[in-house]
N, C-alpha and C positions, 0 to 999 in steps of 0.2 A: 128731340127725344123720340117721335113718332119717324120719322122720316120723308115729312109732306114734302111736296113743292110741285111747280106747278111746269108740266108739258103741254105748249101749244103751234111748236114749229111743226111745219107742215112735211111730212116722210120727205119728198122731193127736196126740201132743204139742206134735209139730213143726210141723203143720199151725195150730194152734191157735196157738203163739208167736211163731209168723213170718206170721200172715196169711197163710197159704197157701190158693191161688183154684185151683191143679191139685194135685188130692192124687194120691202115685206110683202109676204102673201096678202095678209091683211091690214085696214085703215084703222088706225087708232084714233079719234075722236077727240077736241082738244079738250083736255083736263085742267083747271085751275087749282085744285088741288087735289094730287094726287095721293093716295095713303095708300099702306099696305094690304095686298091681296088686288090692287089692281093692275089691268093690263099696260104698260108702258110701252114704248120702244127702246134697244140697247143695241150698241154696234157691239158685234160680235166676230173675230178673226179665226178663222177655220181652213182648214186644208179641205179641196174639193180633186175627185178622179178626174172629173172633166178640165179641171184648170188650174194652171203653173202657181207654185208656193202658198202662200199664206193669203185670203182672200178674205175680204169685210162684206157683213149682210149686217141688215136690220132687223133688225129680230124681234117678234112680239114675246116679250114676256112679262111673267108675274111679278110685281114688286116688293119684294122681301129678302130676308135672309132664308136659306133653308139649309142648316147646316149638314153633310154629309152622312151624318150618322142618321139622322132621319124617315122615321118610316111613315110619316104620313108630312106632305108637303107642307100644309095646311099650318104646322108650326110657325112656318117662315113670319106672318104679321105677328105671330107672340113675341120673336127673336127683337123685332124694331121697336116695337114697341116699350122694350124692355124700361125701366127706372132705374138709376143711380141708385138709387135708397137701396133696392132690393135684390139689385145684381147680384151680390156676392151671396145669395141666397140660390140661387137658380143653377141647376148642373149644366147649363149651356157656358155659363160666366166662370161657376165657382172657382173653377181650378186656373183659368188666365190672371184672378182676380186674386189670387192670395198673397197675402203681402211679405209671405214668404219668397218671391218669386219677384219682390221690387228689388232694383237694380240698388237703390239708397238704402233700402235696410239691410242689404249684404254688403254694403261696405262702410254701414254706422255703426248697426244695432248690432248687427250678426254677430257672434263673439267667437265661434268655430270656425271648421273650412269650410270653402265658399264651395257648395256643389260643382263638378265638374261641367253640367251640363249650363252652367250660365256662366262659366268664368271669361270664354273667347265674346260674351255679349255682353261686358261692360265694356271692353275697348279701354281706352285709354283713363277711364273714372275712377279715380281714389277717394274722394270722399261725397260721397250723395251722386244725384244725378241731377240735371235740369232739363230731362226730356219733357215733363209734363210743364214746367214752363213754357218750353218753348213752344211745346203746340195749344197749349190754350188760349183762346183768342180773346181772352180778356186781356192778357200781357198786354196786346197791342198798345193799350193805355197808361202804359205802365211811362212812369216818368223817375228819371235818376232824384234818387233822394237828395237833399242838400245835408243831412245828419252827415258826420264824418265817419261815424260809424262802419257806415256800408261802403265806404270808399276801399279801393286795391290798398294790401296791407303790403307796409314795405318787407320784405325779404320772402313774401308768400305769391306775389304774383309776378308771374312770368317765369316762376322756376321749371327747369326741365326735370323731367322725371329721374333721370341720373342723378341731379344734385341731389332730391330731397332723398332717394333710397342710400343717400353717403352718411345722410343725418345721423347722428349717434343717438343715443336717448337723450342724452344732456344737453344739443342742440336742437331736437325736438321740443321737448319741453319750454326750452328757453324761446322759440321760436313761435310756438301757436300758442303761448301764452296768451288770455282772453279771448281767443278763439274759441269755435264751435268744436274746430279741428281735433283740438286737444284729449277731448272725451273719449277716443274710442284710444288715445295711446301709442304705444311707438311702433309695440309687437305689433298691430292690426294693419298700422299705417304701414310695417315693412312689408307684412301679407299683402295688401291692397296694392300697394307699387307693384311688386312682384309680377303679379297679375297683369296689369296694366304693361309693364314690361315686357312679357310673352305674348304677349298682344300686338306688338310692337315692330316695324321692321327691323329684320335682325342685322345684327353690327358686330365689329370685333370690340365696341364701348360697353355693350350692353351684357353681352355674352363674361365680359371681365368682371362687371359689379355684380351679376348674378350668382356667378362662380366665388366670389368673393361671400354671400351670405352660404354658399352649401354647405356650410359644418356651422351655421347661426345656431345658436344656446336654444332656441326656441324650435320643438317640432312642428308646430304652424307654420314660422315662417317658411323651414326647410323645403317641410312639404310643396309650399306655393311656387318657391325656388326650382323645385325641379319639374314640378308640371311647367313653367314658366321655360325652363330651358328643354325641353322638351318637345312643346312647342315648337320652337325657334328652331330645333335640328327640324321637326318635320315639315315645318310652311318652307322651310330655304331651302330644303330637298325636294321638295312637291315637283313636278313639270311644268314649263311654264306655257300658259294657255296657250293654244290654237288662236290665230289673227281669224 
């Protein structure tokens, strides 16, 4: 929560591990625990006049966040220190933290179009996300259930994004029957592929099913259809990077 922990390798170590080409002006002192507002060491990669490319020093700095907008440094041990409970209260959190802005409520709860500005960052997600699974490190412990319940449902897993955007409503429905899936419906699920599909490397497969919803009964879907092939003209036309 705080951001403690404890530095006591000696500069010379760290010089030595990290390819360090500027060893610190000054000795940092070993700390067992460290907290915010104190001095640490950081490798740091900087371009110097006197010397070829990208170069590593040691660097004594402050330990904290100090976010850019900032006019007094002195913020940064407020920023670590921060609390769960209270985050989404604070203008440094508020606006990261709106759950307007979760990738699962735009593809559960949301019942409109999905803002432009987050559709390329769900990637391939149709229904919920499992990012915060994955990186909480409580998962670690997590053990498969023996319930049948949670077990791969037959005809729901391992489908490709193509089959389920073929689904009709009548196979929708018949298909996530007691599903979670089901609640948000067939319009949202064809918006949500859609998405996921422009997302997608583009194909003479994908470009066909897509093209196939562009006159869909539904202005939602339409919509997602054409920012979706849209997409796909401009990533396949882009240049391809520099080796």
């Amino acid at each position: 929560m705080c951001g403690r922990y404890a530095s006591s390798k000696d500069p010379a170590e760290l010089v030595e591990e990290f390819g360090v080409t500027r060893p610190p002006a000054t000795t940092i002192p070993a700390d067992y625990n460290v907290a915010p507002t104190k001095h640490v060491y950081a490798v740091l990669q900087r371009s110097y006049d006197d010397l070829p490319g990208q170069q590593r020093l040691l660097a004594d700095v402050v330990w904290g966040l100090v976010p850019s907008w900032a006019k007094d440094r002195s913020i940064g041990h407020r920023l670590v220190n921060a609390r769960v409970e209270t985050a989404a209260e604070k203008p440094s959190f508020r606006r990261a933290l709106d759950a307007r802005r979760c990738l699962a409520y735009l593809t559960i709860e949301h019942k409109g179009t999905i803002p432009r500005e987050f559709r390329a960052a769900l990637g391939n997600r149709v229904f919920g996300c499992d990012d915060c699974l994955a990186v909480c490190p409580w998962n670690k412990f997590a053990q498969r259930s023996p319930l049948a319940d949670f077990d791969p449902r037959e005809g729901l897993s391992g489908q490709q994004l193509l089959d389920l955007f073929a689904w009709t409503e009548a196979q929708f429905l018949q298909r996530t029957e007691g599903s979670p899936i089901r609640r948000i419906g067939h319009e949202r699920s064809q918006r949500n592929i859609a998405v996921a599909l422009g997302n997608a490397p583009n194909s003479p497969e994908i470009q066909a099913a897509l093209g196939s919803r562009a006159n869909h009964p539904s202005p939602l879907v339409r919509e997602h259809v054409t920012w979706a092939l849209a997409r796909l003209a401009a990533t396949s036309s882009a240049p391809a990077p520099r080796a």
